[in-house]
N, C-alpha and C positions, 0 to 999 in steps of 0.2 A: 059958347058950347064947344068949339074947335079948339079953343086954348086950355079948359079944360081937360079934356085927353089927352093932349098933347103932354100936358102935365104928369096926369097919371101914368102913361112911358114910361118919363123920366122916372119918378117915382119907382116904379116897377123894377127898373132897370138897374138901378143906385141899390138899390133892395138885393137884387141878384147877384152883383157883383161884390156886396159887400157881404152875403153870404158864401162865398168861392173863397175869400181872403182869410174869413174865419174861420170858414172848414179847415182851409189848406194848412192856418196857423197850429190847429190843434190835432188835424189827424197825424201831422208830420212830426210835433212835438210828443204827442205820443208814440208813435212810431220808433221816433230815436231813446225814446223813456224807457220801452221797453227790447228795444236793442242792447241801449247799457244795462239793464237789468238780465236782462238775460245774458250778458257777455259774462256778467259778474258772476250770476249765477252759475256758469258755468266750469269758469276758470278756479272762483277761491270766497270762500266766505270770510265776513269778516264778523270778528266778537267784538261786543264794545261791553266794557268794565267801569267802576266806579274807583276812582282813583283812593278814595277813603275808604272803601268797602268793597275790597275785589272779591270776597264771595259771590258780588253779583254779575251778572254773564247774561247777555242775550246777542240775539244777532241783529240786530237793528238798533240806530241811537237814540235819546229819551233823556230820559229824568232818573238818577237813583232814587228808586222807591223806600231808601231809609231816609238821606242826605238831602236830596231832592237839587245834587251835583250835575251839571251835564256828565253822561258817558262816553269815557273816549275809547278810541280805538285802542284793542288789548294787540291783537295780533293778526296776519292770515294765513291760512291753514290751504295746504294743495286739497285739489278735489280726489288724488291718487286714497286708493285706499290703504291701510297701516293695520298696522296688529299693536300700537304702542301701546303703554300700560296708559291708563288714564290719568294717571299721576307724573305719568313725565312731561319734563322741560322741554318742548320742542323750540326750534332754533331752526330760523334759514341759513345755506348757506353763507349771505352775504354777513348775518348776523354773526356767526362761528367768528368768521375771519376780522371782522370788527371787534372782537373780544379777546382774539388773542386765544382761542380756545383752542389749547392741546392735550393729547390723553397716552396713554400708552398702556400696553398690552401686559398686563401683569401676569407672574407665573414664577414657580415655585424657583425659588435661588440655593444654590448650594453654599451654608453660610461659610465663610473662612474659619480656617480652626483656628487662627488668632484675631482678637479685634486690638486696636490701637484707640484708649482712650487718653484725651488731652485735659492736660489740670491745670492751674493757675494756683501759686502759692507766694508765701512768703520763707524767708528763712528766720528761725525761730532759736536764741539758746536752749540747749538740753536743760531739762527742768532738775534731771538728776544730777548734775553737779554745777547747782547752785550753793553758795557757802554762804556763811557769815563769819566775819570775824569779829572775836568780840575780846574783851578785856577780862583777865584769870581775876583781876586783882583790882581793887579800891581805891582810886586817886582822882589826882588832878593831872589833866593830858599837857605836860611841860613841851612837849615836842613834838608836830606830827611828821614824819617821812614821807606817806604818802599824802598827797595833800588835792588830787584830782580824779573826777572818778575819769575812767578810760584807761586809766595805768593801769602797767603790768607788774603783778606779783609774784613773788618766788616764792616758795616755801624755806623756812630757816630766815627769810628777811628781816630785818626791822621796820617795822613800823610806826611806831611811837615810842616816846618816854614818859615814862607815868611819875608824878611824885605821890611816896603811898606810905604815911606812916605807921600802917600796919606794916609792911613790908622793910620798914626799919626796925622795928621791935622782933621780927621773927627772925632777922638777920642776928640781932642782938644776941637771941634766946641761941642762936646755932654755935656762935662764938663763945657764949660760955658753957655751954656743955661743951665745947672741941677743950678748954679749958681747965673743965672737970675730970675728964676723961674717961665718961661713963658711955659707954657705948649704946645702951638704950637713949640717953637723952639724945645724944647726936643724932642718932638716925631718923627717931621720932622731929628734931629741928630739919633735919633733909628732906623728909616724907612732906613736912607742911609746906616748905617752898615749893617743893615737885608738883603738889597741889594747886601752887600758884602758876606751875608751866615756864617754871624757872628749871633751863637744861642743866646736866651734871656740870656740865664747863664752867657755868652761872656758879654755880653752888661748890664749886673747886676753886674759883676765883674770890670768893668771896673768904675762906679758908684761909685761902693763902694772904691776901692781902692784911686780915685779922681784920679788918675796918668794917663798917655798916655804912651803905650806902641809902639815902631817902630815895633816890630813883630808880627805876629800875626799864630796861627796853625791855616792850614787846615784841617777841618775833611771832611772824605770817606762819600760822598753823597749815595753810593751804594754799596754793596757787591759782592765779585766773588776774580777769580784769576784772578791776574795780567799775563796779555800778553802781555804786550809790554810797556816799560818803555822810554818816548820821553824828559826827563829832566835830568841836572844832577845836584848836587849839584854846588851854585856859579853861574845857571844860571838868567837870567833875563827872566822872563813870562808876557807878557800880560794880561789883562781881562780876563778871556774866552781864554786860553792856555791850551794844553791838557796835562796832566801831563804822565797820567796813561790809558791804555788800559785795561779792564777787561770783564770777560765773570760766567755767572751764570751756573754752571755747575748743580746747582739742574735739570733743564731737558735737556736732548739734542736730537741729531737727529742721525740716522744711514742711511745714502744716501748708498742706493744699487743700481748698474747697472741690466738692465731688458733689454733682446734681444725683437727685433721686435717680434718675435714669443710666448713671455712670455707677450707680455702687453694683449690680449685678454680675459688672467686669471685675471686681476688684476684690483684692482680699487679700490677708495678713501674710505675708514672704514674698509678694510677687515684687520681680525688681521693676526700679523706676530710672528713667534718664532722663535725666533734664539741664537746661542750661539758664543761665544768668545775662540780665542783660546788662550788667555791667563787669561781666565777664564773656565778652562774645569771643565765639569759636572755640570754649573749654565745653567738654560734657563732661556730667558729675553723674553719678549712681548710688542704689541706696537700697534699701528695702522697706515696704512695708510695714512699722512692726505696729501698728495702731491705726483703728476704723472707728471714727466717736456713732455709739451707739443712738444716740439723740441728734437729729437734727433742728437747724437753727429755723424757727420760725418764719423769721421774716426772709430772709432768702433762700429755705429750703436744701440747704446744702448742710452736708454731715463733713467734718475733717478727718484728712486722711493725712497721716502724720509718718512724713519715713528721716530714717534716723542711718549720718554716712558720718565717718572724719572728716577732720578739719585739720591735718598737720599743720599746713603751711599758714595757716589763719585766714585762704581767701574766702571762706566762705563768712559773711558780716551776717549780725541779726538783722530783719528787714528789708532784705535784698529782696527782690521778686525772681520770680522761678516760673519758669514754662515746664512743663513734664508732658511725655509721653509714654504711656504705661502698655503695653504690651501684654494681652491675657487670655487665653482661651477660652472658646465661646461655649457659652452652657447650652446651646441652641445645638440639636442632631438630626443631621440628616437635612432633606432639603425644607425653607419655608417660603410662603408667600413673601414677599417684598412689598411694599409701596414709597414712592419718594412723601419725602416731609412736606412736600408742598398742596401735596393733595389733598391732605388734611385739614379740614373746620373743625376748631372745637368751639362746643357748646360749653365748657364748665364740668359736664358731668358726662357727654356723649364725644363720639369723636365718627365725625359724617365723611364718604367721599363721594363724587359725582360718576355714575356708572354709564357709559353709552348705550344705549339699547343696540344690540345687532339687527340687520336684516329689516333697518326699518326705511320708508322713504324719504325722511329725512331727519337732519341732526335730532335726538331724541336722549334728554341725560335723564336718570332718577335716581333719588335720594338713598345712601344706602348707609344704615349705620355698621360699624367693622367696631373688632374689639383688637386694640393693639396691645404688643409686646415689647420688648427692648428697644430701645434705639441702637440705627446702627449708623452712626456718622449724619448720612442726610438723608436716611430712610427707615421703615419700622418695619420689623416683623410682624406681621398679623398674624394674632388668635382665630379669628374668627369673623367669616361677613363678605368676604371675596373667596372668590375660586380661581384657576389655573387658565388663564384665558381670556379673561375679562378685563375690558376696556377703559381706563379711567383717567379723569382728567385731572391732568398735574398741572394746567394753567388756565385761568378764567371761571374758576371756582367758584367766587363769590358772586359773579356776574350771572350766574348758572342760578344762581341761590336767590338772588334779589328777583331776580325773574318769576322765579316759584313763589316766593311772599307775596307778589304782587300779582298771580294768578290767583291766590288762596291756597297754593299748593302746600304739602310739607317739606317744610326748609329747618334749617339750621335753627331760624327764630320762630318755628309757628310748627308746635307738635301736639298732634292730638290722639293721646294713647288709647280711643276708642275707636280711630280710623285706621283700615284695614290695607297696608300697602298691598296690593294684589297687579298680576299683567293677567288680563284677562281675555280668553280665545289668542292664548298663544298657543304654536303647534309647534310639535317636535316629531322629526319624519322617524320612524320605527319601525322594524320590520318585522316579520310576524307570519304565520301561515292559518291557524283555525282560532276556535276560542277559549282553546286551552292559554292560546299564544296573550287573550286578548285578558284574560283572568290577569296571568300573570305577569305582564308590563302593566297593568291597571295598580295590583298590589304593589310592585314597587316602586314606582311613581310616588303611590300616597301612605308607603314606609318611611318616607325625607320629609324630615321635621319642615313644618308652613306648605306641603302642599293640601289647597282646600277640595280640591277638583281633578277628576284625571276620568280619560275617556280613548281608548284606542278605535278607532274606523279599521274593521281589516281589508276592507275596500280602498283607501286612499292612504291606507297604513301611516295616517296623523295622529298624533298623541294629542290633545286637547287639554292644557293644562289652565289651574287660576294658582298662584301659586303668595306666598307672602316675601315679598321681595328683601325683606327684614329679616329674615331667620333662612332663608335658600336662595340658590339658583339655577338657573337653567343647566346649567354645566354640570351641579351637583346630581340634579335630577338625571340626567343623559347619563352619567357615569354608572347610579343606581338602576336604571335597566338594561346597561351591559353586562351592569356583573351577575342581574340573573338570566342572561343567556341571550341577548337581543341589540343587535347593530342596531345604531343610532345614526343620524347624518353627522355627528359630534365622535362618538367613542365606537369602536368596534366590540365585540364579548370576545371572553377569552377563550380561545380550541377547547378545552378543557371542560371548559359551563358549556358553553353549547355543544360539543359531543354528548355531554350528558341526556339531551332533553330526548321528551320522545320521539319518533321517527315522523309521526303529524304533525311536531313541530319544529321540525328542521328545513330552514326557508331559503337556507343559499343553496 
């Protein structure tokens, strides 16, 4: 009976202590559970995504309800509050600096009134004085003089020696009329030689000697080098056979290739200088006199063709040519700028990366711009930036793969039914009644993409949603200065605001 109890004690006791161990295992692991929970909660949330399907977005990890993927982690986000658009790339600092991301402050440039565009050509013979030589007369080629093509030819030259026994019978025919001494027949025998390109000296000699010769030389009607040699000795030629191919190297041409983007500089008189690489440290000059109105398909370039002397003969066909062409810019007045590197193209779109101002941290969004010329290693923008605005000329694409894999719109994922908008952005505006509040509201939502506009004249914020595609903040700030109302961006002009009425003049 005593051992008993004594038992139960134990029992008791073993019971107690191993309930103190298990409390203590669990209230403390909870404890620290929701310490880290709340530490988190406090500090940063985190998104977890579907790596094959980033539409999807929750705050806690699982299963992709398409894929049925684990979800990993997308990003964390400060507990700080933001005004970012819901469409921008946020970025931590550490993340900026690991991508190399840099931007620069874009604003209108006064373009040069000369641009310097660079060509790449070759040098070309003039096509206008190309020759042929060819044969007056009907034989067999007994002798040729020139016999390579590259030679140079004189005019009055020989050439060849023909055997031509028509050219013996009309010799014939001349000798006996000088014989007869009928002066129509002679002349009529002079006339047919002359025909043949037989010179008066030819046809004096032939006179005098009384004799008929079966051969007869032809001389080089024209000068140049020989290009192409179509006879050989021993052959037979026709009337009017070409013997000889030749080209007048006194002037030639240098056909240079011109990108789509280089013909708006250029045009027919403007001079060219350029030089030779196997004539270094000579410049050569020229003009303009031809722009091929058809570009070449496959590399997109049209020839531009400038046409100089050649005295000395240094200029050869096929030499290569560097040009620099010198030409004023059709562009007036000041324009936006952006470097070339800023730019994505899509094919059909050309995107850059915009910083959002004023926000708490790195925050870039998608913006499309319509460009203009090129200027070296930058574009004039049409349309899509403003005077002030921040954009990145390095880390672009890093910007861009971030977005795709947010589901965001990037360069490769547009959806023309979604509405790029920054939404409960404020713009400080100053104002006095509601005459004030009327009219910053109207011109606010007079700039093309804004959806939304709302003045407080108690906290004198502007409330804007705007389509970050078609405007900007800058544009809009400018738009209710110039109807009479300071901006923290643009001040109104004395002029607009002396006008307004006297309830609504607020400095």
């Amino acid at each position: 009976m005593k051992t008993n109890k004594i038992l139960k004690y134990v029992l008791f006791g073993l019971i107690f202590i191993a309930g103190i161990v298990i409390g203590k295992l669990i209230f403390n692991g909870h404890s620290t559970h929701d310490h880290a929970t709340e530490q988190l909660s406090e500090n940063k949330t985190q998104i977890w995504t579907c790596s094959m399907h980033p539409q999807i977005r929750q705050d806690h990890p699982g299963k992709c309800p398409i894929c049925g993927m684990d979800l990993i982690p997308l990003k964390t986000v400060g507990n700080a509050t933001v005004s970012e658009d819901p469409n921008a790339v946020m970025l931590s600092e550490e993340a900026v600096a690991l991508a190399n991301i840099q931007t620069i402050v874009v604003g209108a440039k006064n373009i040069a009134p000369t641009q310097e565009t660079h060509l790449y050509g070759t040098v070309k013979p003039n096509e206008r004085l190309l020759r042929s030589q060819v044969s007056h007369i009907s034989g067999r080629i007994e002798k040729l003089v020139v016999n390579t093509v590259g030679e140079s030819v004189r005019p009055g030259q020989i050439i060849a020696t023909v055997y031509s026994p028509d050219l013996l019978n009309a010799q014939q025919e001349l000798l006996e009329a000088k014989k007869l001494g009928q002066p129509a027949l002679l002349n009529a025998a002079r006339e047919k030689l002359r025909s043949w390109k037989l010179t008066d000296n030819q046809i004096t000699e032939i006179e005098k000697s009384a004799s008929a010769s079966s051969t007869i030389n032809i001389m080089a009607n024209v000068g140049g080098i020989v290009t192409a040699k179509r006879v050989e000795q021993g052959d037979y030629v026709n009337q009017g056979g070409v013997l000889f191919d030749l080209v007048d190297l006194s002037s030639v041409w240098v056909v240079f290739d011109a990108y789509e983007s280089d013909l708006p500089y250029l045009k027919i008189g403007d001079q060219v200088d350029f030089t030779l690489q196997s004539l270094p440290g000579k410049t050569f000059s020229g003009k303009i006199s031809f722009i091929d109105p058809i570009l070449d398909k496959t590399t997109r370039t049209a020839k531009i063709r400038v046409e100089t002397t050649n005295p000395k003969l240094d200029l050869k066909p096929e030499m290569y040519a560097n040009a620099v062409v010198k030409t004023s810019s059709k562009q007036q007045g000041n324009e936006i700028v952006v470097p070339k590197s800023a730019v994505l193209w899509t094919g059909k779109r050309s995107i850059v990366y915009v910083k959002q101002p004023d926000s708490d941290m790195p925050a870039f969004h998608l913006r499309e711009i319509e460009l203009g010329a090129s200027l070296g290693e930058a574009y004039i923008v049409q349309s899509g930036l403003s005077n002030g605005e921040e954009v990145v000329t390095s880390g672009a694409f890093v910007i861009d793969a971030s977005a795709q894999l947010e589901g965001k719109p990037s360069m490769m994922n547009r959806d023309n039914n979604y509405e790029l908008q920054i939404t409960n952005y404020e713009l400080k505006v100053y104002g006095a009644c509601d005459m004030c509040k009327e009219r910053i509201e109207k011109a606010a939502k007079s700039v093309a993409g804004v959806s939304f506009a709302e003045w407080d004249d108690e906290t004198q914020q502007l409330h804007l949603k705007f389509n970050i595609g078609k405007t900007s903040l800058s544009a809009i700030s400018k738009a209710v200065a110039k109807a009479g109302h300071d901006t923290e961006k643009d001040k109104a002009p004395d002029v607009v605001y002396n006008a307004l009425p006297p309830c609504c003049q607020y400095r």
